[in-house]
Phi, psi and omega in degrees: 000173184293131172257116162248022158325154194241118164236137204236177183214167182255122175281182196283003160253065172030022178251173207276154169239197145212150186268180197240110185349153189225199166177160193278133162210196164251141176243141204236124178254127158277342190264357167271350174060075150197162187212149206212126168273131176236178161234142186213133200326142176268171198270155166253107167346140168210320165256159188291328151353304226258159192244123153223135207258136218249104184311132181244303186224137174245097236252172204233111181253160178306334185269342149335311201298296207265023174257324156339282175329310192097009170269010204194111169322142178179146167000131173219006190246356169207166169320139167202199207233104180307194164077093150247028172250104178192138141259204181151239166210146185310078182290339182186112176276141165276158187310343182238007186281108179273314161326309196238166190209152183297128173094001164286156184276147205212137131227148206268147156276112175321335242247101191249167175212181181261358184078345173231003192277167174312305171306317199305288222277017145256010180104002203254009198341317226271027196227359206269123145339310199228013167218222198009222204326332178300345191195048188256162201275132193065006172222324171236350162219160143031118172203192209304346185263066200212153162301334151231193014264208206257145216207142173284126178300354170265015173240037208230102168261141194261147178295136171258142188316318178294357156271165177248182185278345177285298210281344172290336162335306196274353178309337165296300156307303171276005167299327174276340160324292229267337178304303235292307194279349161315326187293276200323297198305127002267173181216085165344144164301132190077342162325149181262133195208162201217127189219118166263126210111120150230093162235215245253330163302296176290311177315279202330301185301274205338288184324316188304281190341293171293333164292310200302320206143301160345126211202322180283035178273119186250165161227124167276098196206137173259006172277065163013259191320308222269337178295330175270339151312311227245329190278341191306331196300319197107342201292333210094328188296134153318081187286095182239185160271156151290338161324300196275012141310311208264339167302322186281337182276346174302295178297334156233100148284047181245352177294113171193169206242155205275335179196131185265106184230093171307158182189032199221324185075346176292105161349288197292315179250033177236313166316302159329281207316306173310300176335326205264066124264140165302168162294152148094034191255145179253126175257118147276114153288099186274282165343143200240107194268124182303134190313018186225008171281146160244147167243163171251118198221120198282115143329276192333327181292336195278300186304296194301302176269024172052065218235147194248122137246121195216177178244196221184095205234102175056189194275148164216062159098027202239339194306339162296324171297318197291333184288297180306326160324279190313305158322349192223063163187320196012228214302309201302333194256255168345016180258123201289329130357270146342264209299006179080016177289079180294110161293129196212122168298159180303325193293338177263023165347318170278340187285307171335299184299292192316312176320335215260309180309291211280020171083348179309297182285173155236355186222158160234152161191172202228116151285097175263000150295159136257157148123163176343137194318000000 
């Protein structure tokens, strides 16, 4: 919890002072590449709007990794607070905020918009110039790995009781999961589908993928553990290396898939992915790839088999879907275990990355609470 000890002194007119509630997080100096647990002043209502929210679980996404890195654009001119994946519960509502009441369970969309530019008012919110990647909550402001924080209240969703807080974690990834298959869609019962990546993005597809219906599935990964991650689930689905991809397409070419859904940012294996597509076949680029990979691609092959290719960017309008989601998959699909998912306290932060860089996990994610999900 926060420490709000008052510890006071006297100035040099005898009045009294108290220092200013503080609370623990992590903080990112970008022009120094260093992250740090600090203690830093708790946030305050300041607009009637705003929400702040006393943080329960946070998750650790592959793009954290690479904002680390310096490979992923983010806040630059001063220190802030990563994690745009968290809930947790309504610690101090502003005044005009109606949907939710203080001690409801929560989880946030990072994700903002301005509301009138052409993208907001055709539905693209999640493309706005002065919102979506530009203002996201833990990559340009302020965001989740901290014991609290403040929040605009129309990016603030109330909990439906059958979810827990471990499975509201994931609402974020998967809002864009529910973005990515509105994009897919449709995608007939018996599509042949190809998800490249078993980290912590592909379990996910997977797992979707198989709640839908879906029985015709390969998952490609050159990681051992993440392939014993990805078999955990249970689905059935074929699980492989790429090697034994391209043997099987070496023993039939005539093999190939109806939809490609990358989860990997790899260059090399999305140039692949296209060979594998049937005619009239879809490449989703899921994955979030450094902004300096090239890929190589023959346009002819794009003519001839009329092949769709698009990206996938954040959420547009899914987050509820993504709630509803959770709810209708629940405990059997969402068990953290299965999916290779570690609960890690915030003070082990290093340990959580290392784990994540050598591949042990496929997921981190920081209980800055104590006590029951």
């Amino acid at each position: 919890m926060c420490r709000m000890s008052a510890i006071s002194s006297f100035g040099t007119l005898g009045e009294k002072r108290f220092s200013k509630p503080e609370m623990e997080a992590l903080q990112f100096d970008p022009r120094k590449k260093t992250l740090s647990l600090t203690k830093t002043e708790l946030p305050a209502i300041i607009d009637k709007h705003e929400v702040i929210v006393r943080v329960t679980y946070a998750g650790v996404c592959g793009t954290d990794l690479h904002i680390m890195d310096g490979s992923f654009p983010c806040r630059g001119d001063r220190a802030f607070i990563l994690g745009h994946e968290f809930c947790g519960v309504a610690s101090s509502i502003g005044a005009e905020v109606k949907h939710i009441k203080r001690g409801d369970r929560v989880a946030v969309d990072p994700q903002s918009s301005c509301g009138t530019c052409c993208y907001c008012t055709s539905g693209r919110y999640h493309q706005c110039p002065s919102g979506g990647l530009n203002t996201t909550l833990g990559i340009f402001n302020n965001g989740g790995w901290a014991q609290f924080c403040k929040v605009p209240a129309k990016q603030v969703y109330r909990l439906p009781e059958a979810i827990t807080f471990q499975q509201a974690v994931l609402s974020e990834p998967l809002s864009c999961v529910c973005h990515a298959w509105d994009l897919v869609s449709p995608l007939p019962i018996g599509s042949s589908v190809l998800v490249c990546g078993a980290g912590i993005i592909g379990n996910l597809w997977t797992c979707v993928l198989h709640h839908t219906g879906h029985r015709n599935v390969t998952i490609s990964e050159p990681s051992t553990v993440r392939r014993t991650f990805n078999e955990r689930l249970n689905t059935g689905f074929k699980c492989c290396s790429p090697d034994e991809l391209k043997a099987v397409k070496a023993s039939n070419p005539q093999w190939g898939v109806d939809l490609c859904v990358d989860c990997s940012g790899n260059g090399r294996a999305i140039e692949e992915a296209v060979s594998l597509l049937n005619p009239c076949g879809k490449l989703c680029i899921f994955g979030v790839a450094s902004p300096n990979e090239k890929i190589s691609i023959a346009p002819f092959e794009i003519f001839r088999k009329e092949l769709t290719i698009f990206g996938v960017t954040i959420n547009q309008f899914s987050f509820q879907k993504a709630l509803s989601l959770i709810q209708a998959m629940g405990a059997s699909y969402l068990d953290y275990e299965k999916l290779g998912i570690q609960v890690f306290p915030l003070d082990k932060y290093q340990e959580a990355f290392d784990a994540l860089r050598k591949g042990l996990i496929s997921k981190a994610i920081f209980k800055l609470t104590p006590g029951p999900d």
